[in-house]
C-alpha positions in Angstrom: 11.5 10.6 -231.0 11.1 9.1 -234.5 7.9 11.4 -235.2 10.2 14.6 -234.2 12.6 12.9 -236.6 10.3 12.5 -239.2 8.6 16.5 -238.9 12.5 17.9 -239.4 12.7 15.8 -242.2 9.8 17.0 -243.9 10.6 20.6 -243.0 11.8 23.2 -245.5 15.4 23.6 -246.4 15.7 27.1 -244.6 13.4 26.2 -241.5 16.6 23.4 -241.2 18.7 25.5 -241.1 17.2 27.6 -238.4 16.6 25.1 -236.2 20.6 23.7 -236.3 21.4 27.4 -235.5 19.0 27.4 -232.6 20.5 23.9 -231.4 24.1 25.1 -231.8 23.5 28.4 -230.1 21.5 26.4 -227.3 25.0 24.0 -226.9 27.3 27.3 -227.0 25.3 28.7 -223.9 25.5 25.9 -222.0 29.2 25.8 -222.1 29.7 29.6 -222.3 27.5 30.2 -219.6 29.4 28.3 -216.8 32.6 29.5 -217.6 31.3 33.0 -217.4 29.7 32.2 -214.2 33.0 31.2 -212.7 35.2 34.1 -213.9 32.3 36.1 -212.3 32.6 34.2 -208.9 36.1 35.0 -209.3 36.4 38.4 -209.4 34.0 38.8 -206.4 36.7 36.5 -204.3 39.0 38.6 -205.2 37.6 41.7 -204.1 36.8 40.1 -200.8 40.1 39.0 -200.4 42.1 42.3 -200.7 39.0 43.3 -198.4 39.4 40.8 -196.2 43.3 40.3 -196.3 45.2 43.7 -196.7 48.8 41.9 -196.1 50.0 39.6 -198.6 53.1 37.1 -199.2 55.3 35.9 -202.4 56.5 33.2 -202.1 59.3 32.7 -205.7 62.4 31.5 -206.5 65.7 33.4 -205.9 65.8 37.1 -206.9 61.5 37.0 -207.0 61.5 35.2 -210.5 58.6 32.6 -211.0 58.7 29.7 -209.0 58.9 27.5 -211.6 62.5 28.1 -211.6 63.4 26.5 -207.9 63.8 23.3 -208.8 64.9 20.3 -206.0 66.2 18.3 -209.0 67.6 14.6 -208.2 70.0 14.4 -205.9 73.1 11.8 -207.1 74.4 10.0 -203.8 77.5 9.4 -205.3 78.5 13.0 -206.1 81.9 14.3 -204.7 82.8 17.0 -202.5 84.7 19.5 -204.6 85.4 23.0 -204.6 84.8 25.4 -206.7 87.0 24.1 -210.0 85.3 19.9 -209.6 88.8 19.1 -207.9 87.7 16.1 -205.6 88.3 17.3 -201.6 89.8 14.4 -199.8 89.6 13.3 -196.4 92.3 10.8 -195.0 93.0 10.2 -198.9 90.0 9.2 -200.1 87.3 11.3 -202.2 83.9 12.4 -199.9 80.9 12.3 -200.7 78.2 14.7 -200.5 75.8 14.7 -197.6 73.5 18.1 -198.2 72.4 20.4 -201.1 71.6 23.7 -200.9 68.7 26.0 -202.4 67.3 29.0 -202.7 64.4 31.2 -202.5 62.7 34.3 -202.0 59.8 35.8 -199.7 58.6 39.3 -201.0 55.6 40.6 -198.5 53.5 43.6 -198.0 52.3 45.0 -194.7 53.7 42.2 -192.9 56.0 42.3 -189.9 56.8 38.6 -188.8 55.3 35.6 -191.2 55.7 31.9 -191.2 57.5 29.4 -193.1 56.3 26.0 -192.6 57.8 23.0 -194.5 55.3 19.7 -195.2 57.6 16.6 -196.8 57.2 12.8 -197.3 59.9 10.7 -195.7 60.8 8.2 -198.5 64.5 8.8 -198.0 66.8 9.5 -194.9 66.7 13.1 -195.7 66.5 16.1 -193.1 65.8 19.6 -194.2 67.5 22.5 -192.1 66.4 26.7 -193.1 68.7 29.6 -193.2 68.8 33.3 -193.8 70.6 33.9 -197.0 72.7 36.9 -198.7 72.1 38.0 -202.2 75.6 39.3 -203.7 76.5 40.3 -207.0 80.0 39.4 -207.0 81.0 36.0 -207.2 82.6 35.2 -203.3 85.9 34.0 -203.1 86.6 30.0 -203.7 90.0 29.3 -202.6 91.4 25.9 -204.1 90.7 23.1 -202.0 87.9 24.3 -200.1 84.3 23.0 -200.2 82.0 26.0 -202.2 80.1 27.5 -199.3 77.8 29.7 -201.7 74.8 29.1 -204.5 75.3 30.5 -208.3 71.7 31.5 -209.6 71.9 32.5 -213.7 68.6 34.8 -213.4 65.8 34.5 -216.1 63.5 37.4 -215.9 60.5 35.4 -215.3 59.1 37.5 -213.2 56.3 37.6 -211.0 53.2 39.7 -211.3 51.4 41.6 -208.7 54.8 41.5 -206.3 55.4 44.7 -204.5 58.2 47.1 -205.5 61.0 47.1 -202.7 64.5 47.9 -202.2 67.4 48.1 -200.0 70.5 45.9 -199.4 68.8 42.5 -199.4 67.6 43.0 -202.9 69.9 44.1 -206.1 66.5 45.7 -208.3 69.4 46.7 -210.6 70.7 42.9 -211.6 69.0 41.6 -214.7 69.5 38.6 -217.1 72.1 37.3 -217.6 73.4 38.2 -214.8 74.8 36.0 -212.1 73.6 36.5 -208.9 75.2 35.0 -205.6 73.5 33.2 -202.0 75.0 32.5 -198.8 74.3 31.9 -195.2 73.4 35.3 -193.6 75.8 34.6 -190.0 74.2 37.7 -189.2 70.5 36.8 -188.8 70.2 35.6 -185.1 66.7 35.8 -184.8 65.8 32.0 -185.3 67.9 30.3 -182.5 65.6 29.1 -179.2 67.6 30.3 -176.2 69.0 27.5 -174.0 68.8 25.2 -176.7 72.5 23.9 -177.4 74.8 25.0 -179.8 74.2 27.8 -182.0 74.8 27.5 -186.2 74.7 31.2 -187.2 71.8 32.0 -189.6 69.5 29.2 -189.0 65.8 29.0 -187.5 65.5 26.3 -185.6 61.9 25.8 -185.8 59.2 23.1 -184.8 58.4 19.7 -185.6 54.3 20.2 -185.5 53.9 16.3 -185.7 57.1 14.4 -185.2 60.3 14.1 -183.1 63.3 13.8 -185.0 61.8 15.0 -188.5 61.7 11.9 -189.7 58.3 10.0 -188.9 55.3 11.2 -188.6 54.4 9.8 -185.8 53.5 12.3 -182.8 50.2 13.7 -183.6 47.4 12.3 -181.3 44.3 13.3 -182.8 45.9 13.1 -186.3 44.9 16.2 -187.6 48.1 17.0 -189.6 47.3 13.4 -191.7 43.9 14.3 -191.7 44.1 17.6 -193.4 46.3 15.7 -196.2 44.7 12.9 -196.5 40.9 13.4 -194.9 39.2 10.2 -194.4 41.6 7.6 -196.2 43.2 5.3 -194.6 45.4 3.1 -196.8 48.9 5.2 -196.0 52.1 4.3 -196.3 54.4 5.2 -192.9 56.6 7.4 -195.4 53.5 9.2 -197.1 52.0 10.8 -193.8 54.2 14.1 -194.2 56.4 16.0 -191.4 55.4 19.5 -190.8 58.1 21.9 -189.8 57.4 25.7 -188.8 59.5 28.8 -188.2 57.8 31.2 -187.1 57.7 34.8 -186.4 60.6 35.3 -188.9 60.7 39.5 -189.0 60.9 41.1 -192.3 63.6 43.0 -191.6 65.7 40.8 -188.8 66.2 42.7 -186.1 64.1 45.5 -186.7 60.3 45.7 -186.6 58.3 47.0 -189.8 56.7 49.3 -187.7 55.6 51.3 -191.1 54.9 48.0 -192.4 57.3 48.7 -195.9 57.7 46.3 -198.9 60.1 43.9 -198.2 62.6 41.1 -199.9 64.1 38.1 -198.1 66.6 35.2 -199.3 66.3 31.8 -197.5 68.3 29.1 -197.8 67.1 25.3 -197.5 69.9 22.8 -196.4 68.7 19.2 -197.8 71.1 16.6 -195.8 71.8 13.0 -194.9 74.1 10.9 -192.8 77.1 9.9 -194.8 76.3 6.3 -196.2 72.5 6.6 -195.6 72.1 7.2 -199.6 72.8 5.4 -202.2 71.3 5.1 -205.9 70.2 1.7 -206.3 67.1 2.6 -204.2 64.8 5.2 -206.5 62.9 6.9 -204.2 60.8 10.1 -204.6 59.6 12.5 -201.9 57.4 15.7 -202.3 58.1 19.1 -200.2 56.0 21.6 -200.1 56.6 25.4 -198.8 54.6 27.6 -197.3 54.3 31.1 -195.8 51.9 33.1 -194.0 51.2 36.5 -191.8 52.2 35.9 -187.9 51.4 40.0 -187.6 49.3 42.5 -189.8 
């Protein structure tokens, strides 16, 4: 090493100079060259999977904007019931408060007839999670005084998301753009998600499956533990309320109550129902849990 040292110190001013280019041009390849490599590696996955996959799923926040605008933001236990003006709604004269939020957002899909939607949450706080069809209107519904607000206001953005398909039709206002104000509610149309012989009926909801629990609050039915297994893998060292629930829905059509024989573009609203027993939540305990949603092709 110190006779190399000593040779490039005896070298010529211009031969230095060469051999720092070489060096530095050396460095840039070996960091360029990767890179390249992996955009490369991309492309080809991406050919094979239009190939391999001719159907595809959005999954985006209300109206088909980016997903980074549905946002489960923190919930305040000790938030009233109100309607539509922030008048308190009383019950036996006192001031309620809340047990649920509500939120919204989109599936846009391609050749698809029925898909899934499958829910995956930690169970850090009492909290159940119910999924309903949902309305898009562009006229604000009516709020009389007094009554709790039965519907979501979304102020759209036009954060748009590329590579959706184009689609249209009464479940999707192509015509609204910001700032508009669009409108969600419970579609007590949409039947399609109620298990016959299964108790009351709510109009709009899909029942669903626990994949790995009971009552949708513990994990705790899952033998061969293959749902902790495929978030977790190998380790061990779990909290109870880390190992999350999985929910499914399935075969939700994307036109309810019709089939996509032609297999069009289409645009769905859902709605999902966070809720709690009344004095189950309160703020003194800071508690975080993570949901993640999911879609996917039942039918090509």
């Amino acid at each position: 090493m110190n006779r190399l040292l000593e040779k490039i110190k005896m070298m010529p001013f211009k031969k230095k100079n060469q051999l720092i280019a070489a060096i530095a041009l050396t460095l840039a390849l070996a960091i360029v060259l990767p890179v390249f490599a992996w955009f490369t590696n991309q492309k080809k996955a991406a050919e094979m999977y239009k190939i391999e996959y001719p159907n595809s799923l959005f999954l985006s926040a209300a109206h088909r904007e980016d997903s980074v605008n549905f946002e489960i933001n923190g919930i305040d236990a000790d938030e009233l019931v109100t309607d539509y003006w922030g008048t308190p709604i009383q019950s036996n004269g006192s001031d309620q408060k809340i047990t649920s939020k509500y939120y919204v957002f989109n599936v846009t899909g391609d050749s698809v007839d029925k898909f899934t939607i499958q829910l995956a949450y930690t169970t850090n706080n009492p909290f159940t999670y119910e999924l309903y069809a949902a309305k898009e209107l562009d006229e604000e519904p009516s709020h009389p005084s007094g009554t709790e607000v039965d519907f979501i206001e979304y102020s759209l953005t036009g954060e748009t998301v590329d590579g959706m398909p184009s689609v249209s039709g009464a479940s999707y206002h192509t015509s609204a753009r910001p700032p508009a104000v669009l409108y969600y509610k419970i579609d007590d149309t949409v039947t399609e998600g109620w298990p016959e012989g299964q108790g009351t009926y709510t109009p709009g909801r899909y029942y669903g499956r626990y994949l790995n629990s009971i009552n949708g609050t513990d994990a705790n039915s899952d033998p061969q533990n293959s749902y902790y297994e495929m978030a977790y893998s190998n380790y061990s060292n779990t909290h109870q309320d880390a190992k999350p629930v999985y929910w499914q829905a399935a075969n939700v059509s994307a036109f309810p109550g019709m089939t996509n024989t032609n297999k069009l573009s289409f645009s769905r609203h859902f709605i999902l129902k966070v809720k709690w027993n009344a004095g189950e939540l309160d703020n003194t305990q800071k508690e975080t849990d993570i949901i993640y949603i999911s879609v996917k092709a039942t039918s090509s």
